[in-house]
C-alpha positions in Angstrom: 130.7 62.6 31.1 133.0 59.6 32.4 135.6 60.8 30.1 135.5 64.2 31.3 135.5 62.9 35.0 138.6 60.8 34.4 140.6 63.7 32.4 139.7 66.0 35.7 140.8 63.1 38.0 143.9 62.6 36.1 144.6 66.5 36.3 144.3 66.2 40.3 146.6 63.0 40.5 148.6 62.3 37.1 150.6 59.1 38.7 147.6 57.2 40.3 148.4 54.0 41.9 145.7 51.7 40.8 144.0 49.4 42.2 144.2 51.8 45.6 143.1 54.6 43.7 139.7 53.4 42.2 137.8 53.5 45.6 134.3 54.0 46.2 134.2 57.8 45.9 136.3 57.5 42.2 133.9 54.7 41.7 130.8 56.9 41.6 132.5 60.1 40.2 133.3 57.7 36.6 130.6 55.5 36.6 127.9 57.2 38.5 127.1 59.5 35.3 127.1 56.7 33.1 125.0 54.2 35.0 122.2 57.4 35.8 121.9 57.8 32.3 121.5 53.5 31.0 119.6 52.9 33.8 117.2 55.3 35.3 117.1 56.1 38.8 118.2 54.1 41.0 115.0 53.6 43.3 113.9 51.4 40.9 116.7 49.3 41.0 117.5 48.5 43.8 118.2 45.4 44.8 118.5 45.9 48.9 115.2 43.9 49.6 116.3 41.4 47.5 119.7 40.8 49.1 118.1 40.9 52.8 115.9 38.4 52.4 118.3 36.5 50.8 120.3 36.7 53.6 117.1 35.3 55.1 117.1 32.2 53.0 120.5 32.0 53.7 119.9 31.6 57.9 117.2 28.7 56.7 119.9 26.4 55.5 121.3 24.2 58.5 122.4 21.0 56.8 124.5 22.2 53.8 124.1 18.7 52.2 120.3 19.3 51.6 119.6 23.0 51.2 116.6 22.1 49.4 115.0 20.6 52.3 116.0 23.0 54.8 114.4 25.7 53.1 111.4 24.0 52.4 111.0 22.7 56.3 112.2 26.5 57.3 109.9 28.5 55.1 107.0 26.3 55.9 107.6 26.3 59.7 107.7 30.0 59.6 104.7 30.6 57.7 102.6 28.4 60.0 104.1 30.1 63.3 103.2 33.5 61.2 99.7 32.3 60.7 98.8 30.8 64.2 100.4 34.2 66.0 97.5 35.8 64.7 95.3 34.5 66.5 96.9 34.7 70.2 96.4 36.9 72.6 98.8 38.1 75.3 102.1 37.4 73.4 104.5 39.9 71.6 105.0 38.8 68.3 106.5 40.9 64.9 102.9 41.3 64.0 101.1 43.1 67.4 104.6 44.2 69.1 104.5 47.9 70.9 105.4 50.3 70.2 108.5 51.8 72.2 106.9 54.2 74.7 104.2 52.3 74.7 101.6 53.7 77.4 99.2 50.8 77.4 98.4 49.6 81.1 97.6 45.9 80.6 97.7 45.9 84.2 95.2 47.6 84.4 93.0 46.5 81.3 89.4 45.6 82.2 86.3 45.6 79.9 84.0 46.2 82.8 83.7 50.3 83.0 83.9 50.2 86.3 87.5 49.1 86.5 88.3 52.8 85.6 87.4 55.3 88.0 85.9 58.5 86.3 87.7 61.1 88.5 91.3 60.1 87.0 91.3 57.9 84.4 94.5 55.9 83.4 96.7 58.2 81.4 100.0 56.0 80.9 102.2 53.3 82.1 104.9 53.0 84.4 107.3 51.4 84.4 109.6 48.7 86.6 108.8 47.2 89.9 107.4 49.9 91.7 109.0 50.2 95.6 107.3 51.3 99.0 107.4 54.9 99.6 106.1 56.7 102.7 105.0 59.9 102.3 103.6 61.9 105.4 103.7 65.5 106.4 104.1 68.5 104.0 104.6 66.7 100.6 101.6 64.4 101.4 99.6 67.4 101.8 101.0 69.6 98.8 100.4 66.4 96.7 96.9 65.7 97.8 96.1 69.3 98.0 97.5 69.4 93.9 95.2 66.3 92.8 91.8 68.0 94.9 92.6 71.5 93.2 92.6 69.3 89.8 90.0 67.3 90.1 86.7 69.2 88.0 84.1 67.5 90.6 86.3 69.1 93.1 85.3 72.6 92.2 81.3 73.1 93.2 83.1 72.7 96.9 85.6 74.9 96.2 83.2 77.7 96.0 81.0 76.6 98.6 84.5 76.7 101.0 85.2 80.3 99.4 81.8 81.6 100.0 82.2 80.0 104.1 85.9 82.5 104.1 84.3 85.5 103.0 81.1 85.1 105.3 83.7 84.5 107.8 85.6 87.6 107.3 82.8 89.8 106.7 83.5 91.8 108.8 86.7 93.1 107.2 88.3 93.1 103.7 88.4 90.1 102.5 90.4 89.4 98.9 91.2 87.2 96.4 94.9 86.9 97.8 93.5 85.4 101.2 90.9 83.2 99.8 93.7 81.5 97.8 96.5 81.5 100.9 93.7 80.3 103.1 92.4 77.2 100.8 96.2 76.4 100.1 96.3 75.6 103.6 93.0 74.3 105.0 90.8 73.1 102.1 91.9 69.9 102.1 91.2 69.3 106.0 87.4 71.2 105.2 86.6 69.4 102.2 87.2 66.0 104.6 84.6 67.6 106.9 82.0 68.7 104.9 82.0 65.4 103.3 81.2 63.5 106.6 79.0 66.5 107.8 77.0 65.6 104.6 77.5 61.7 105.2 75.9 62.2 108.6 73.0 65.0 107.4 71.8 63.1 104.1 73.5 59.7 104.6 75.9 57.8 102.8 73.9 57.9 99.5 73.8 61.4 99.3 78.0 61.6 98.3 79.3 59.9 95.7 81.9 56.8 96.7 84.7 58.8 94.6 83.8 62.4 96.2 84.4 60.3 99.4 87.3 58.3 98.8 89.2 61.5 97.7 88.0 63.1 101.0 89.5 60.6 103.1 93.2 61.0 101.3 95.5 59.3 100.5 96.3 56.1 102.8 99.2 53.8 103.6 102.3 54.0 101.6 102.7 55.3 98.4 104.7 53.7 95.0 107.8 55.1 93.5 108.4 53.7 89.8 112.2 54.4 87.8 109.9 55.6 84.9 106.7 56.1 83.3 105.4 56.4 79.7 102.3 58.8 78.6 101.7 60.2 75.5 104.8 59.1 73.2 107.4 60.3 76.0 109.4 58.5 78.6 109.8 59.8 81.8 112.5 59.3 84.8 114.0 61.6 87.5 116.7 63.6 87.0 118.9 61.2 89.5 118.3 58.0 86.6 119.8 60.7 83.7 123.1 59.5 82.0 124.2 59.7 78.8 120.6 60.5 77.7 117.8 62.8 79.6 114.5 61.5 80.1 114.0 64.5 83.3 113.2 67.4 81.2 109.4 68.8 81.6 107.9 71.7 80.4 104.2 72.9 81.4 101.8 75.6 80.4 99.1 76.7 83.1 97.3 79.6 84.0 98.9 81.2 87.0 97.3 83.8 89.6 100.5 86.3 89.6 101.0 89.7 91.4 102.4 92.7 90.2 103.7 93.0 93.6 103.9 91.9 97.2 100.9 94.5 98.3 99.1 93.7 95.5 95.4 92.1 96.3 93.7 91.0 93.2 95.9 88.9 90.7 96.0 88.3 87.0 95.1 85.1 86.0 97.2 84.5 82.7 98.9 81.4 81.2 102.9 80.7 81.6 105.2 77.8 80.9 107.2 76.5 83.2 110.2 74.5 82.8 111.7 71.9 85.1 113.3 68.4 86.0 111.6 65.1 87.2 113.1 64.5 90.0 110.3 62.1 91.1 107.2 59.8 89.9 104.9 58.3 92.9 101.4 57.0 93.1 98.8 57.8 95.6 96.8 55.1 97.1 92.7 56.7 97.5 91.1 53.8 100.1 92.1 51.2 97.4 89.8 52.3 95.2 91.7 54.4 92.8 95.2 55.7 92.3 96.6 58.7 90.8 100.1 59.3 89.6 101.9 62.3 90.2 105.4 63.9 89.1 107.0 66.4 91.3 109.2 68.1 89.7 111.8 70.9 90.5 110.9 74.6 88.6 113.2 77.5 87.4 112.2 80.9 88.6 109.8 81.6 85.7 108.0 84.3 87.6 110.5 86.6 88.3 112.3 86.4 85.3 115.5 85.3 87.3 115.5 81.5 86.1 114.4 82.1 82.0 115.2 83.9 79.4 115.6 84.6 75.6 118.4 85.3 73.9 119.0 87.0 70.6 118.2 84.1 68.5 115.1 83.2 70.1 116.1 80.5 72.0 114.8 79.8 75.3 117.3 79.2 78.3 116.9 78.6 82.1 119.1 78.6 85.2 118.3 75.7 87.5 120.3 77.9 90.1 116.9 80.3 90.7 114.2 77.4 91.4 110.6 78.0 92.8 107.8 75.5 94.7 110.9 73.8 95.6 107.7 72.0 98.2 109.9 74.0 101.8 106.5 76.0 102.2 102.7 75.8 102.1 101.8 77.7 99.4 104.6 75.6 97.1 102.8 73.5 94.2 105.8 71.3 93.0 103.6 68.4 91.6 101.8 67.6 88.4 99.9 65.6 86.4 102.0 63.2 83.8 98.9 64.1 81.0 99.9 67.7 81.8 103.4 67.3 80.8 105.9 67.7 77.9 108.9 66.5 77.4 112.0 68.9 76.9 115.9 68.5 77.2 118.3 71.1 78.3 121.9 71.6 76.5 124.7 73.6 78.2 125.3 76.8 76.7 129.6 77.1 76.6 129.5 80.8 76.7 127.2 80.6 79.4 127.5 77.8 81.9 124.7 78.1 84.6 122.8 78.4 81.3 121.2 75.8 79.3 119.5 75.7 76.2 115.9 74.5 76.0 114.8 72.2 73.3 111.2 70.4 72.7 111.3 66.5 72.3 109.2 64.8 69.5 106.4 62.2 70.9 107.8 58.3 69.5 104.9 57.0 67.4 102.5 60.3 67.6 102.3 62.8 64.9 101.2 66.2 64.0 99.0 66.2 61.1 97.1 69.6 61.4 94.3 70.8 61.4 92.0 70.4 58.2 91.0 74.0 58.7 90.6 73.4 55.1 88.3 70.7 54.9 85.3 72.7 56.0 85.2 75.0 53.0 85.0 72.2 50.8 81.4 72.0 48.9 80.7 68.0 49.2 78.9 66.8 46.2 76.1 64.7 47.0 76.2 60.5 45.5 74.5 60.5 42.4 72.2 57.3 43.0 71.0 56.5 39.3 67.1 55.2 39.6 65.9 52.3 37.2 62.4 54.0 37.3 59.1 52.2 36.1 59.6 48.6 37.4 56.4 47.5 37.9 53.7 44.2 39.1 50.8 43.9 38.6 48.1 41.9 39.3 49.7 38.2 38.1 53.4 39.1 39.5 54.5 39.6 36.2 57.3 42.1 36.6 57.5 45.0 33.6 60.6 46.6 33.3 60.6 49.7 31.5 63.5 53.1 31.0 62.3 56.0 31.8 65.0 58.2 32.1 66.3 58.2 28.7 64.3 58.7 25.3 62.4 56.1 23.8 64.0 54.3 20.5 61.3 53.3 17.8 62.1 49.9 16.3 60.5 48.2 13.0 58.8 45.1 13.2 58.7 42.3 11.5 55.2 41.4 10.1 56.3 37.7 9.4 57.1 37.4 12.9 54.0 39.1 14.4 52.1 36.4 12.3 53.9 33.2 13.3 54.1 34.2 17.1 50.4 34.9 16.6 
């Protein structure tokens, strides 16, 4: 085969000029063959472990006039800092180091249950010194509205408010349009109400410290963070993106939509929404508790104007058409950072108010299936072997006898019957 390859390579150049000719690339067109067929395949010799921890050997040797020594002193140093790391807690060594987007709060870490409110339990880690952020008016109100609405032991009084509107309007027509336009705006200031209505009727025992502290809302500034990690992703707003984007979100929810604008009873379906970070803050609930929020800026995914699909399948969006852009009531810009995923937009060239959307991977999470499979599988039981017939009797002396195989008949010797008698 070598000969063959250097008759064809002399056919391409017949005046080579050696030794510029023989690279790399002639190298393993000659040889290549050859050394495949002496020596098996390569993964089993390779020698790129070898040389790297050579190279670590190499780095041991300080004083070149006794390399013995300084390999001795090195290796033995690093094995004892290797051994005692193990055993420390709170440092970053090679052995417990995390993992990139990691999304453990040690800030947070507490063995006592308590620590960790039920309501919203700690679902990542943000990141950087957090900075003062005062948030009043209508995004205080849309934000605390959106963690309320959220929140499961929120919804018992969510009925009870609905069934107060339609005793209300009794009188006339009441729909599932008005309920929802009417708790948009005026749940949150009820739900405070009732709770101090029932504070005052059944006393303070009678509501639960978290039902009240999220009554009460949020208080005193709120924290704005550069970044946070959940999940395997890493998170910043769209004003931190540069070379890479961390801003891309994408969330499926089930929406109340109308077919149109005189329309009174919606259809509850799910739909995915696709957006930008363009900021991460954390509510302050009367000390007690916090909850971190993204708001985020949304294509038009309800008219149709903002998304679409092209031939290929691909999914594109037009951050010129945006919706619960958080101007009105009724707008619902923020989320939960559990509730997100993590996308990033390309520019489409033949488009360019167009951009392609592509999924991110999670770092350090994978996607291993379900083991649909594993319930059709017939588990045969542990075959437990039993020495059967192991008896005491009265004078403790233990009798051992098989019982689950067949007996074997063996002839005696008379001589020895007689002498042990």
């Amino acid at each position: 085969a070598s000969i063959r390859a250097a008759s064809t390579l002399y056919l391409l150049d017949p005046n080579p000029k050696l030794p510029g000719f023989f690279t790399i690339m002639v190298h393993l067109v000659v040889h290549l063959a050859t050394e495949a067929k002496l020596g098996g395949p390569v993964c089993y010799r390779y020698m790129y472990f070898v040389e790297r921890y050579l190279s670590v050997l190499k780095s041991y040797v300080r004083n070149k006039a006794h390399p013995e020594g300084c390999l001795a002193e090195a290796y033995l140093a690093d094995e004892c800092i290797t051994f005692c790391s193990r055993y420390l807690e709170g440092f970053e060594t090679k052995h417990n180091q995390p993992t990139r987007n990691d999304d453990n709060d040690e800030s947070v870490a507490c063995s006592d249950d308590e620590c960790t409110p039920y309501l919203f339990p700690h679902v990542g880690k943000p990141l950087g010194k957090p900075r003062s952020y005062v948030i009043r008016g209508l995004t205080k109100m849309q934000a605390h509205r959106y963690v309320l609405f959220n929140c499961p032991d929120v919804n018992p009084y969510l009925r009870t408010h609905a069934d107060e509107i339609r005793r209300t309007y009794r009188q006339g027509r009441i729909t599932p349009k008005i309920i929802e336009r009417i708790q948009n705006e005026k749940f949150h200031e009820w739900f405070r109400a009732h709770i101090m209505d029932l504070e005052r009727k059944n006393g303070i025992c009678s509501v639960k410290n978290d039902h009240r502290w999220l009554a009460r809302g949020p208080i005193g500034p709120a924290k704005r963070y550069r970044a946070f990690n959940t999940r395997g992703f890493r998170f910043r707003p769209k004003h931190l993106d540069g070379v890479t984007q961390n801003s891309g979100v994408v969330l499926s929810a089930k929406t109340s939509s109308y077919t149109k604008s005189s329309d009174t009873n919606p259809i509850l379906g799910d739909l995915t929404y696709y957006g930008r970070v363009i900021d991460i803050i954390e509510l302050n609930y009367s000390g007690q508790f916090s909850v971190v929020l993204f708001k985020c800026e949304w294509v038009d995914v309800v008219s149709g104007k903002g998304v679409k699909k092209d031939k290929y399948g691909y999914t594109l969006v037009n951050f010129s058409h945006l919706i619960h852009t958080g101007e009105k009531v009724e707008h619902e810009p923020f989320i939960f950072p559990n509730q997100a995923d993590q996308v990033y937009y390309v520019d489409d060239p033949m488009n360019p108010e167009w951009s392609v959307v592509r999924k991110n991977k999670p770092r350090d999470i994978y996607d291993i299936g379900e083991d649909e499979w594993a319930g059709d599988i017939e588990i045969e039981p542990f075959h437990v072997s039993h020495l059967g017939g192991m008896s005491s009797n009265a004078n403790n002396y233990k009798q051992w006898v098989r019982t689950d195989v067949e007996g074997t008949t063996v002839d005696v010797d008379n001589n020895a019957l007689n002498n042990e008698g």
